[in-house]
C-alpha positions in Angstrom: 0.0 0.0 0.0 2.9 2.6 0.8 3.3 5.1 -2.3 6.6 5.4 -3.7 5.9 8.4 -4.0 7.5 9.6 -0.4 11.6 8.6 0.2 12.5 6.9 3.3 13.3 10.4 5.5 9.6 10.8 4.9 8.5 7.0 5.4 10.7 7.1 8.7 8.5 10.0 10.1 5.8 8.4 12.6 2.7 7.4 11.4 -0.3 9.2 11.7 -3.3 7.9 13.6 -6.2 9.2 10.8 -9.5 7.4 11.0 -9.8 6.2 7.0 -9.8 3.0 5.4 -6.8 2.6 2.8 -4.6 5.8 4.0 -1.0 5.9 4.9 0.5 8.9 6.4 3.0 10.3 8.3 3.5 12.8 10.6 5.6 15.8 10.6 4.9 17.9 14.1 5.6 21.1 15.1 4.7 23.3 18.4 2.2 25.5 16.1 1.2 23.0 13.2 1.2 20.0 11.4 2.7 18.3 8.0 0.6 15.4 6.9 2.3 12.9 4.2 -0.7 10.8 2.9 -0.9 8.3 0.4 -4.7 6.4 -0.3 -5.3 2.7 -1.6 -8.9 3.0 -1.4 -11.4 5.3 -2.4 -12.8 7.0 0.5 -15.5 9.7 1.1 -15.1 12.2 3.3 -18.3 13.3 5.4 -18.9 17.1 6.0 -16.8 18.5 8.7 -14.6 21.9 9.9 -11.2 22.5 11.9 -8.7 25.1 11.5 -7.2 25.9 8.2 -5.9 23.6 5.9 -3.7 23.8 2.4 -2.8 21.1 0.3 -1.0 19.8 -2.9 -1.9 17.0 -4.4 1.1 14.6 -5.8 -1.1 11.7 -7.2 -4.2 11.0 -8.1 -7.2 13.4 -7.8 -9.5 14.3 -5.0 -13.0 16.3 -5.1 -13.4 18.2 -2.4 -16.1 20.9 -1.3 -15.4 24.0 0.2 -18.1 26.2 1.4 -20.8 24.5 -1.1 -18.4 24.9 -4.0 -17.0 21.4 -5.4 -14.1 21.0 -7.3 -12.0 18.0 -8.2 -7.9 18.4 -7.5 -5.1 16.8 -9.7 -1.9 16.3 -9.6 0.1 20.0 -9.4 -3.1 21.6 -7.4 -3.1 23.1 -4.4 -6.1 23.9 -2.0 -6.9 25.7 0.9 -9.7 25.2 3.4 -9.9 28.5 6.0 -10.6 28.3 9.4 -14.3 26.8 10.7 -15.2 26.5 6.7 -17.6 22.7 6.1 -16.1 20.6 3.8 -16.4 17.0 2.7 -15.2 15.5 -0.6 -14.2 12.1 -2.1 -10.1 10.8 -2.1 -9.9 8.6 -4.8 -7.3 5.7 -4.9 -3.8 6.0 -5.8 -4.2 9.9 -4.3 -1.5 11.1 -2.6 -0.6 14.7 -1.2 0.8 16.9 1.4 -1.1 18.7 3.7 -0.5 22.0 6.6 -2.6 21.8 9.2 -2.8 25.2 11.2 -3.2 23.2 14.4 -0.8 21.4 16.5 -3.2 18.4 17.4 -4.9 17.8 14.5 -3.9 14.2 14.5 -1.7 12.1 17.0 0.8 9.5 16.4 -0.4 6.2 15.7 0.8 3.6 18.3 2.6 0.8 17.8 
């Protein structure tokens, strides 16, 4: 399932501990934010939810996200951004893979062992 699409200093970061079928990620933490390496073997949907802001670029695959009732689909090169408190919910389809800033230090923990 792991994407080649991350070298090992990446695949060496510690996992993190996101509720989705299919995803692989890891976890780059700071004191202020989060760097999220994700790569998807399944299709997934995402149901409608809000947090603090989030950007994103998207290595692999495609994913169609909506933002604020507006839905777009994402390919490889895009970049989004989600502000603060905005729903969204979308659809990751497989072979996806992307980085993602989280402006929030707790937005996911470290998947244990």
């Amino acid at each position: 399932m792991l994407s080649p699409v991350f070298p090992e200093p990446v695949t060496s970061l510690p996992e993190a501990d996101i509720p989705l079928k299919g995803v692989k990620a890891y976890l780059s933490q700071a004191d202020t934010h989060q760097i999220i390496f994700m790569a998807f073997s399944e299709d997934v949907d995402l149901p409608e939810h809000a947090h603090e802001s989030q950007w994103g670029i998207v290595l692999e695959g495609k994913i169609e996200l909506t933002i604020g009732g507006e839905t777009r689909l994402y390919e490889k090169g895009d970049r989004y951004f989600i502000p603060k408190g905005v729903r969204h919910s979308g659809k990751i389809f497989a072979g996806y893979a992307d980085i993602t800033f989280f402006a929030q230090k707790d937005r996911y923990a470290r998947k244990e062992r």
